[in-house]
N, C-alpha and C positions, 0 to 999 in steps of 0.2 A: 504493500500500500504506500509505502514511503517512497521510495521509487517512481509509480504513479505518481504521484503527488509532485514528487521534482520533476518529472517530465512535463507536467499539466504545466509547471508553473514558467518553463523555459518559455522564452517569444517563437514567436509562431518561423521567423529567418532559420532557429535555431532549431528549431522540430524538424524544417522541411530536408537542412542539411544533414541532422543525423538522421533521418529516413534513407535519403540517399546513398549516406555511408555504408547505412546495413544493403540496401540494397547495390551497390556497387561493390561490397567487399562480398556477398553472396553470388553475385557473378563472377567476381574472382577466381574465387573458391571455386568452382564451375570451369570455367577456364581452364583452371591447375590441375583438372581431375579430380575434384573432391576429396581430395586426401584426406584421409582420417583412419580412425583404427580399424580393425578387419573386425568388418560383421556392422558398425556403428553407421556406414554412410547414408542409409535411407535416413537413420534416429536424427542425423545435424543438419540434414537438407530438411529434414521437416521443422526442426528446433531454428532454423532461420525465418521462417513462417512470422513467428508468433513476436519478437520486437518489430519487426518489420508492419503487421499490419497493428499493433497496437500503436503506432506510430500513424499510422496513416487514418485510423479511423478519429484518434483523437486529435489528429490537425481538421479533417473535414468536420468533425462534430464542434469545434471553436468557430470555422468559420459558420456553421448554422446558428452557432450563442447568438451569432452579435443581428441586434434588431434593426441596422440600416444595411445589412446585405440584404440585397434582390433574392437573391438566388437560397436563402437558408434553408426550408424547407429541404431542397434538392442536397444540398448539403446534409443537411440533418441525415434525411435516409439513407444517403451512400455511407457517412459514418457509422451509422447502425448496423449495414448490408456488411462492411469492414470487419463491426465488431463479430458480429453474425460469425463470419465465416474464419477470424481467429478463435472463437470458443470453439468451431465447429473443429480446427487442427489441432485444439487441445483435449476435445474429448475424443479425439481420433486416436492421440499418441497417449492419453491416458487408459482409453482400450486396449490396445497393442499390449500395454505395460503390466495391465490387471490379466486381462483374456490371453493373452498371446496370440493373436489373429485380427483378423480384417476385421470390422465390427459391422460391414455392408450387410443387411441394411439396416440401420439401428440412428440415435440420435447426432452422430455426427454430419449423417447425411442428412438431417433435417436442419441443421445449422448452416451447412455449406452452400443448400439450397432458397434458405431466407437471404443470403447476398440478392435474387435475380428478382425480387417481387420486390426489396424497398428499393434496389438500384432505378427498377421500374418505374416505382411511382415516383422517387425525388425527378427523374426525366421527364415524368409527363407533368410535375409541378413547374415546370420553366413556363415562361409567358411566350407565347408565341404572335409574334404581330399580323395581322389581317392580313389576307391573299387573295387574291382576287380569284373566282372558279377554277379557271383552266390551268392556274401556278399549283393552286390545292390538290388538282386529279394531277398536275405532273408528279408532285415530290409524292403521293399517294403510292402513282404506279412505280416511281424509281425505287421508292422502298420494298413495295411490291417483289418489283423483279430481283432485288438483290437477294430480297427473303429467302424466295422460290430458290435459286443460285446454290445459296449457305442450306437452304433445307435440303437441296439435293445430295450435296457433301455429305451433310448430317445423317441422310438416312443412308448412304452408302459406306460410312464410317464407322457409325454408331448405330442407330436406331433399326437397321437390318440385322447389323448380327445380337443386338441385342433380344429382338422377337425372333429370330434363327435359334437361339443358345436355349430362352425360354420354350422355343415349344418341343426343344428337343430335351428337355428337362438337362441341362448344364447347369453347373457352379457358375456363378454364383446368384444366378435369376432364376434358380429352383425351388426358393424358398417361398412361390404362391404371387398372387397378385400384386403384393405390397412392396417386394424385393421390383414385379416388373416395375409399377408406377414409381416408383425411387429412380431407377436409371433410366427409365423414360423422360423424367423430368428434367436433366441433365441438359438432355441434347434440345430436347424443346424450350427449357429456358435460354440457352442459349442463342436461339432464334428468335426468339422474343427480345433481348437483348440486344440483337442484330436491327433486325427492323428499329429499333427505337434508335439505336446510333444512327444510322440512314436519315429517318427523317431529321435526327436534333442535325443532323450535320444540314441538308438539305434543308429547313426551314429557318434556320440562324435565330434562337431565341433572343429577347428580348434583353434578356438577365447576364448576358453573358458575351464577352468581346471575341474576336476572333483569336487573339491567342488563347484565353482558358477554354473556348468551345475544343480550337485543335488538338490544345492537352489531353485532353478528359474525354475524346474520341478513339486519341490516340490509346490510353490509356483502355479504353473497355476495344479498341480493336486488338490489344498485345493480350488479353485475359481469355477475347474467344479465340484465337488463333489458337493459345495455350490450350484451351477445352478440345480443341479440333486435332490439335498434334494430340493430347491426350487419348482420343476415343480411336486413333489411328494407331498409338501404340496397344492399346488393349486390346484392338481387334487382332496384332500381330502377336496379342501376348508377351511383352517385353519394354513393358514400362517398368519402370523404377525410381524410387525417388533418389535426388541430388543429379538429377541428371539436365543438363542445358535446357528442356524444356521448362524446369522449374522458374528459369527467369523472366518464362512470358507473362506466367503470374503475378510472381514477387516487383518486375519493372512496370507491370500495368497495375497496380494497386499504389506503389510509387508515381504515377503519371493521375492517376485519377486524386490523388489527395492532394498533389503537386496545385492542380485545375482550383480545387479550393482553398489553396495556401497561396495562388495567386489573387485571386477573387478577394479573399479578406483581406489582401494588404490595403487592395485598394476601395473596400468599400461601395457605396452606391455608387451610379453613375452621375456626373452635375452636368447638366448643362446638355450642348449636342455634339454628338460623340460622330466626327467623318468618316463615312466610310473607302476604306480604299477599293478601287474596282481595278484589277492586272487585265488586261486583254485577255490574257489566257486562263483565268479564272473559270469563264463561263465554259470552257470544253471540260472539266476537271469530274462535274456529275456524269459526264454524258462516259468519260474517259471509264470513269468508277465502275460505269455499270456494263460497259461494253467490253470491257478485257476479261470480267472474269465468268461475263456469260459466253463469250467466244474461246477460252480456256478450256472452261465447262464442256461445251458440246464438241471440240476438237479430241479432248480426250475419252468422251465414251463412243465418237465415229473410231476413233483409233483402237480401243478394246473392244468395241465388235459386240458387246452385251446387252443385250434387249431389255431392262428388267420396266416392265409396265411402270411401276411409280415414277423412275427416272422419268421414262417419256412421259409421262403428264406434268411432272413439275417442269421438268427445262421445257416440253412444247409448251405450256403456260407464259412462264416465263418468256420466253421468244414472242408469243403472241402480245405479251403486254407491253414488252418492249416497241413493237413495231405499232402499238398502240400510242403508246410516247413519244413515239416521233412524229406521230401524228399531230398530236397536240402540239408538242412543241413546233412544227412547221405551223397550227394554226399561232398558238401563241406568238410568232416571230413577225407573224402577218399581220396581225392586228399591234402590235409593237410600233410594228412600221409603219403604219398609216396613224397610229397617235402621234409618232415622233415628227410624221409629214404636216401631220396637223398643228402639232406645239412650233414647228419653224416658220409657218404663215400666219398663226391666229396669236394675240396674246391671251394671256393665261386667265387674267382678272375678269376680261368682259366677253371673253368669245368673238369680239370683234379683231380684222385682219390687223397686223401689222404692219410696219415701215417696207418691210421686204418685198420686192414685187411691186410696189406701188408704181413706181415711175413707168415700170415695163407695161403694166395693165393701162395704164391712164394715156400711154403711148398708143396704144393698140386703139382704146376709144376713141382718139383724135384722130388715127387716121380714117378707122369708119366711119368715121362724123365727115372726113373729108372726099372720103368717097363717093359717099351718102347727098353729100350736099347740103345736107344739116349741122347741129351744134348738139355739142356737148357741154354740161356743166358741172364746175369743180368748187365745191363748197367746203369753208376752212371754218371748222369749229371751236368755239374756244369756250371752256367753262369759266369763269370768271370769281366763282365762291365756293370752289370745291376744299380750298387752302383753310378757308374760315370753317367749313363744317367737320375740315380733319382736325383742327387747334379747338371746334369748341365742342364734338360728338364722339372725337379719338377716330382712328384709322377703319374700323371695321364695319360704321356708318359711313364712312368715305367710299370705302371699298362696293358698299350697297351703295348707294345712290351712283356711284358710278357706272356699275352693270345696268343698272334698270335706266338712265341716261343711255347708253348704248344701245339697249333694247328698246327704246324708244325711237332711233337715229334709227335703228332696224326699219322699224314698224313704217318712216316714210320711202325706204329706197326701194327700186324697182325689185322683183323678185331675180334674184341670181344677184345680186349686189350684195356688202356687208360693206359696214360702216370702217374706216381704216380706222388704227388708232395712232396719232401720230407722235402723241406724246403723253405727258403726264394725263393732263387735261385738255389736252386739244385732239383732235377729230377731221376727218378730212372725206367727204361725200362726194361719188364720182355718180352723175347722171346721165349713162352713156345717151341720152336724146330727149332734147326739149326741143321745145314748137321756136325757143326765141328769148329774147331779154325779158319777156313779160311772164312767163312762165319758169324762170330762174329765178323769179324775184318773188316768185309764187311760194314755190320749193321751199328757198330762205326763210320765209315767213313762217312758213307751215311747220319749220324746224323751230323758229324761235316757240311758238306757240306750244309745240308738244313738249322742248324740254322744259321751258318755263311752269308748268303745271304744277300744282304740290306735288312731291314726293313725300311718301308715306314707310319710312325704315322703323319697323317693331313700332315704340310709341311715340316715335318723331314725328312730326311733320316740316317736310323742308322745303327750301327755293331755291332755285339755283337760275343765274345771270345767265344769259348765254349774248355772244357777240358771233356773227357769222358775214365773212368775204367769200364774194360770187368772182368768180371767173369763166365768161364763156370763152367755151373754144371750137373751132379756130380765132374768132373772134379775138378776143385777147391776148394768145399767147401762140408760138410755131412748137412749140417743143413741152414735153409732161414738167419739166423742169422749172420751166417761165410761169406753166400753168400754177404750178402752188403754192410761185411765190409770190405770183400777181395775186390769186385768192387770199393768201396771206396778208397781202400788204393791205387788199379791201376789209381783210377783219380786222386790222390795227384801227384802220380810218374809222370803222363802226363803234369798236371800243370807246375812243377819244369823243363819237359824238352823245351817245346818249347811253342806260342801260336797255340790256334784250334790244340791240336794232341789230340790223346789217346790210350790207351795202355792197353794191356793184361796181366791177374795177372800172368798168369805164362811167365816168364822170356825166356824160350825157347820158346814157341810157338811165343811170339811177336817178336823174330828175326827172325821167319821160315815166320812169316804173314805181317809183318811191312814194308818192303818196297814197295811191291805192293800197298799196303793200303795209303800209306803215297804217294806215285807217284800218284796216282787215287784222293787222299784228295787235293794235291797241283794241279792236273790238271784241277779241279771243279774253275770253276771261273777265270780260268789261260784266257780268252779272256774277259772276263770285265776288268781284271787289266791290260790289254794291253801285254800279255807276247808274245804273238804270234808276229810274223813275215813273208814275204813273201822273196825267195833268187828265182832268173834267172838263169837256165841253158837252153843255146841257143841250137837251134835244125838245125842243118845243113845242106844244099845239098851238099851229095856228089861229085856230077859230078862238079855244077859249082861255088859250093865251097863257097856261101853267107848264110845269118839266113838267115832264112824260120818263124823262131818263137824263143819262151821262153815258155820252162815251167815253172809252180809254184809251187816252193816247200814251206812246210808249214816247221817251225822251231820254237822251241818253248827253251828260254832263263829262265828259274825257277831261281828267285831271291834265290833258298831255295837250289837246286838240280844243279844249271848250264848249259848248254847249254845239252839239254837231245834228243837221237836220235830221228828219228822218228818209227827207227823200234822199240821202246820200248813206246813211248805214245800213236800214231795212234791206234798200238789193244786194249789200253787198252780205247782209246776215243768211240772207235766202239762198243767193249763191254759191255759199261755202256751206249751207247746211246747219246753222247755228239757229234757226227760228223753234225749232223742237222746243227745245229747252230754254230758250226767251217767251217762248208764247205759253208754255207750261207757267213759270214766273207772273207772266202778266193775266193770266186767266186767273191765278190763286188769290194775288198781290189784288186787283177790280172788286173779286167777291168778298172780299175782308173788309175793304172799303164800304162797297155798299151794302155789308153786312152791319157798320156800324152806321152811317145817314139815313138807314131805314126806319132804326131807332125811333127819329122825330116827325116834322111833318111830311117828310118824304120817303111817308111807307111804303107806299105804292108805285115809287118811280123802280124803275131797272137799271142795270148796267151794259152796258154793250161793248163788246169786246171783236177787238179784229182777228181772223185765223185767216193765218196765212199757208197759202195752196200744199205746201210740203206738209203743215203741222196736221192739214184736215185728210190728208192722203196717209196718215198712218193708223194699223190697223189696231189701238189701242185708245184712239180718239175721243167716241162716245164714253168708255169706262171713264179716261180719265175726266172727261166733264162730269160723269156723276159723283165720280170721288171727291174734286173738287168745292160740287154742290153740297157735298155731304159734309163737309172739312169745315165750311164758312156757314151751314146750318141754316141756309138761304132753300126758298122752294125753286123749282125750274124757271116758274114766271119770273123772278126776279133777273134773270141771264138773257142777254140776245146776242147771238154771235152774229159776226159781219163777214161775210164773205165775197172776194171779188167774181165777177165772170168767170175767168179766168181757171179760179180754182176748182167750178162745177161743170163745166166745157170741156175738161181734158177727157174725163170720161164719164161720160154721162150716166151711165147704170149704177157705175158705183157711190155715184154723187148722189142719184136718188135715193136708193138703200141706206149712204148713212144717213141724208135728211128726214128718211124715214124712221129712222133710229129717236135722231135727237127728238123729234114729234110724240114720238111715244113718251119720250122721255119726259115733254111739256117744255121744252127748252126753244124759244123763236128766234128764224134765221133770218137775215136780211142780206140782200143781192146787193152789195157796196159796186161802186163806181156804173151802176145802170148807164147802157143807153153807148159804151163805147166801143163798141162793135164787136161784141165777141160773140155772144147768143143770137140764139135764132128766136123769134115768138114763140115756133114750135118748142122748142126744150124750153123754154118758160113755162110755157102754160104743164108743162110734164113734174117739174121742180116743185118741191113740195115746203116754200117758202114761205113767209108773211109779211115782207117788207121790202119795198123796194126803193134805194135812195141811188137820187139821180145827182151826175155827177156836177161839183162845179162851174167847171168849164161850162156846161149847158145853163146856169143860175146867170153865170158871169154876164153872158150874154143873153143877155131872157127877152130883151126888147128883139133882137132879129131873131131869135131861138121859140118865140112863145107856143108857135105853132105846135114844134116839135117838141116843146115841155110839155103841153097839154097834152098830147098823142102819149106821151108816157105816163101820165097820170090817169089818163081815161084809160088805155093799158089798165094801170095796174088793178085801178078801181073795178073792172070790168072781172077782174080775176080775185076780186077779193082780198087786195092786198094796202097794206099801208103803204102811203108812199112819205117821204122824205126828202127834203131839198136841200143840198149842202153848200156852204158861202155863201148863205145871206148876211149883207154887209149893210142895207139900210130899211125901214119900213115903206119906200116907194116897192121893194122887191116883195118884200114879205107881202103888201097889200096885192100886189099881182100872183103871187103866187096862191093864194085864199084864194083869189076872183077864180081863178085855174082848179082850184075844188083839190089842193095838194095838201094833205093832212098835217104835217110836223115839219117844221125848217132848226137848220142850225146854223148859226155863223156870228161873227163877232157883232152881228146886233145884239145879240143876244149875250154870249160873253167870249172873248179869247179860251183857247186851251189853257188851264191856271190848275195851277198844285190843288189839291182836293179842299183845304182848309176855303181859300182864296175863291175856289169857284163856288162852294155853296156860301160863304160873305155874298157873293155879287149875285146869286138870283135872289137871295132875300132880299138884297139892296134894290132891285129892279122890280122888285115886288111879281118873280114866276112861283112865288110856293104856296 
């Protein structure tokens, strides 16, 4: 015990070199011949055993003590499997001493045996790191085949004549089942042992660097070699101990404790550990598994012996190999088209890189010159990306960047990706626009999509964007010119305003830049609240009171100033933005006249304009009911306005929703009557109740009267209200009565005015 005790207490430098000692002076002795006294050589080849592995088990069982090794567990068990298997040579040589014979099969084999179930499980306690499928079934099948390989050995070594010796009733597997399963166990753990080396070598745990992996490889490949020369001498009958076999054990139990006397010098791993790659690395599995299955089958074509087990393990093994390279040719394939992919795209956004650019953007200029058309080259620049990494950290950076890219995605032609050119900037090739006016379109349409909030986990973000057009050939002979002209037009954007951008050439962005820039400020102009609703009352003429308010929409641009509507509306309609402005102003009307109804104008309505795209969607009708439902207003309270125009494009379907909203009790009025787009016929078909005539025809009512009254008697004739719009004095209004025209609106009555403002001035005019 004392002894131990000074041993335990030595440093771990000083354990690993007297381990060495005993095992380097034990091959000596080996070497020498084993000299020793006549009769004693088996007794001191065996009595070299036993410091040797209490040496090695209580270095690897120190380094499992310590609580910031990875790897302890795996430690722990081999020290145990150490310990195991020196009680198991001390109750072997205490047999011997008591019995005088071999004590097979009895407790020493069951000692010698517990080595291969905890060596086991410390190997399968390492961590192993993620694999992707087809790495998984490689190192599967390469352990596989080696298995198959060492099992074929095994059973031609061992495990043959071991069931040969048993069923012919021979020493020493005659003693009954218990003696076979003893030596059965032998050669099967052994293979079990085998496979786990293969994979820990092939999978490269997590716990462990490449020198202690190779150790501690090296070391359980010198222990099975040792079991494999062993069951080779026993089948020839002429094993003995102290014999140079002895050192595959004694130097593999030395190599395995070695593996955790290096492991605890150094503790956990800190920090990231590089890996080296040798070119020749990667033949070294392929090398492992193909020499000693070509070995293998070289020497049983050369001894000519058929035995059935052989040919199923090595044809197994053959087949799985040829299975493995299957995989691995897919594996190499698909390698190389990641690796093709990771040299054109970068990593963060999926979009292309630098590489290639000029060459592609070359290519587009000349088919553009082919062509006899243009090409456009758009230079994107983030301009708050810097601020959301300084005040979100890098990983909100990293997101708002992809979903920006993915956005740049979402405008370019299909077969385009957005380039990335730099940190923050971005570069859009448009192999074919109509012209300047349609590059200025693009630009816009980019400012608008990145400018949008961005939504990362619980952020909400914004981000600048500044963007320079280059057409080509227009602006530039060469791809080179082209990104530095577009370049130069995004610096000139920057410097003017935020979110604009600008065309290299100086005339075309005066000829293209207002539209674009009224369209770029319109995007978003109803999230920022720019929109407004103004009251113009709608009057009876005869007895002189509202009857209602229309809604006028009016749009206040912090940037532009109060801007008509005949100059936003075409351009809202045109790009598709009316949806969700007329949603807005259908909500925003009935909230309003949900509250004026309150007082003496219960009974007036609201009248709201729907414009041709918003009445063409098939969600129309619900959303005015949901709406009516929302503001707590009955149908009568609602009259929607609609032009010619919007019921003319097709007429059946225009009827069907009119018939909708009718059911629904909600009344439609035919806005701008009378300017040429219907026929009587689909008048009298439209299942309308108001019909207001346009201006222009009031304006002129002295040479027009003829053809007002012909619309009035129209409408009248069909049962319909009618409406006069721009009445400017009561000489019109009084002709307009004589004309039998039910309702007028226009600034006799009051200007379009904010809601407060407008009902002030019909009480002032005394219409309530």
């Amino acid at each position: 015990m004392t002894a131990v005790l000074a041993w335990a207490s030595l440093p771990r430098q000083g354990l690993t070199a007297l381990l060495w000692g005993v095992a380097l002076a034990h091959l000596g002795w080996l070497l020498l011949g084993a000299p020793s006294p006549p009769g004693t050589r088996e007794l001191w080849g065996d009595l070299f055993f036993l410091p040797a592995l209490g040496l090695a088990a209580l270095i690897a069982l120190r380094a499992g003590a310590r609580r910031d090794n990875p790897a302890a567990p795996t430690w722990q068990r081999l020290g145990q499997g150490l310990a195991a298997w020196g009680l198991g040579q001390v109750a072997y040589l205490l047999s011997w001493a008591l019995l005088g014979k071999d004590p097979f099969p009895g407790l020493p084999d069951l000692l010698f045996l517990l080595l291969i179930p905890l060596v086991a499980s410390g190997l399968l306690a390492l961590r192993r790191p993620e694999r992707g499928l087809l790495t998984t079934w490689g190192i599967l099948l390469d352990a596989a085949v080696l298995t198959l390989v060492v099992a074929d050995v095994l059973w031609d070594l061992s495990v043959r004549p071991i069931l040969s010796s048993y069923l012919m009733g021979l020493a020493p597997y005659a003693g009954g089942p218990v003696a076979l399963v003893l030596a059965l166990a032998y050669p099967l753990g052994d293979l079990l042992l085998c496979s786990l080396a293969a994979v820990l070598a092939l999978w490269r745990p997590l716990d462990l660097r490449g020198r202690e992996l190779a150790v501690l490889i090296a070391g359980l490949g010198l222990f099975l070699l040792a079991d494999v020369g062993y069951a080779l001498q026993q089948e020839l009958g002429n094993y003995e101990s102290g014999t140079l076999l002895d050192a595959g054990w004694m130097l593999g139990a030395a190599l395995m404790a070695s593996a955790a006397a290096l492991q605890d010098r150094r503790g956990r791993v800190q920090g990231w550990v590089p890996v080296r790659v040798r070119p020749w690395s990667a033949l070294l599995p392929q090398g492992a598994l193909l020499l000693p299955l070509a070995l293998t089958l070289l020497l049983h074509f050369e001894s000519g012996v058929a035995d059935p087990v052989e040919t199923v393990l090595l044809g197994s093994a053959a087949g799985l190999f040829l299975v493995r390279q299957f995989l691995l040719l897919l594996h190499n394939t698909r390698l190389q088209c990641a690796l093709h992919y990771r040299a054109e795209h970068d990593p963060l956004t999926g979009a292309r890189n630098r590489e290639g650019l000029e060459e592609h953007l070359a290519d587009v200029m000349a088919a553009a010159r082919r062509a006899g058309g243009a090409a456009a080259v758009l230079f994107v620049d983030l301009d708050r990306l810097k601020t959301i990494n300084e005040s979100f950290g890098h990983a909100v950076g990293d997101a708002a960047l992809r979903e920006v890219a993915a956005r740049l995605r979402g405008v370019l032609p299909a077969g385009e990706l957005p380039v990335r050119f730099g940190g923050d900037e971005f570069v859009l090739v448009f192999p074919q626009v109509a012209g300047a006016a349609q590059a200025a379109e693009l630009a816009a349409r980019v400012v608008d999509r990145v400018t949008q909030p961005l939504q990362v986990g619980p952020e909400t973000l914004t981000v600048t964007v500044s963007v320079g057009v280059a057409l080509v050939p227009h602006d530039a002979t060469d791809a080179r010119q082209a990104l530095a002209r577009a370049d130069a037009a995004m610096y000139r954007a920057k410097t003017e305003e935020t979110n604009a951008w600008r065309l290299y050439d100086e005339a075309l962005h005066q000829v293209h830049a207002p539209r674009q820039r009224l369209e770029t400020l319109l995007r978003g102009a109803l999230e920022r609240g720019e929109f407004q609703l103004f009251l113009q009352p709608l009057v009876d003429l005869r007895g002189g009171g509202v009857v209602g308010f229309e809604a006028l929409l009016r749009w206040d641009s912090p940037v532009l100033g109060r801007v008509p509507p005949s100059e936003f509306i075409p351009v809202a309609e045109a790009r598709e933005m009316m949806g969700g402005i007329g949603r807005w102003v259908l909500r925003e009307a009935l909230r309003g006249a949900a509250e004026w109804r309150r007082g003496p104008l219960a009974g007036a309505y609201v009248s709201v304009n729907v414009s041709a795209t918003q009445f063409a969607a098939a969600d129309f009708v619900p959303d005015v009911q949901a709406a009516l439902e929302e503001a707590e207003l009955p149908a009568d309270a609602l009259m929607l306005e609609l032009t010619e125009s919007a019921v003319v494009a097709d007429p059946d379907q225009a009827r069907a929703r009119l018939l909708e909203l009718r059911r629904l009790g909600v009344r439609v009025a035919l806005d701008d009557f009378g300017m040429g787009y219907s026929s009587l016929g689909q008048l009298r078909h439209l299942p309308v109740h108001v019909l207001k005539i346009d201006r222009s025809f009031v304006r002129e009512l002295a040479r027009d009267a003829a053809f007002v009254e012909a619309m009035v008697t129209l409408g009248q004739s069909l049962r319909l209200r009618v409406v006069a719009e721009g009445i400017e004095d009561e000489a019109t209004a009084e002709h307009l009565r004589a004309l039998g025209c039910d309702l007028g609106q226009g600034y006799l009555y009051a200007p379009p005015l904010p809601p407060a403002e407008a009902l002030q001035r019909v009480r002032e005019r005394g219409l309530v």
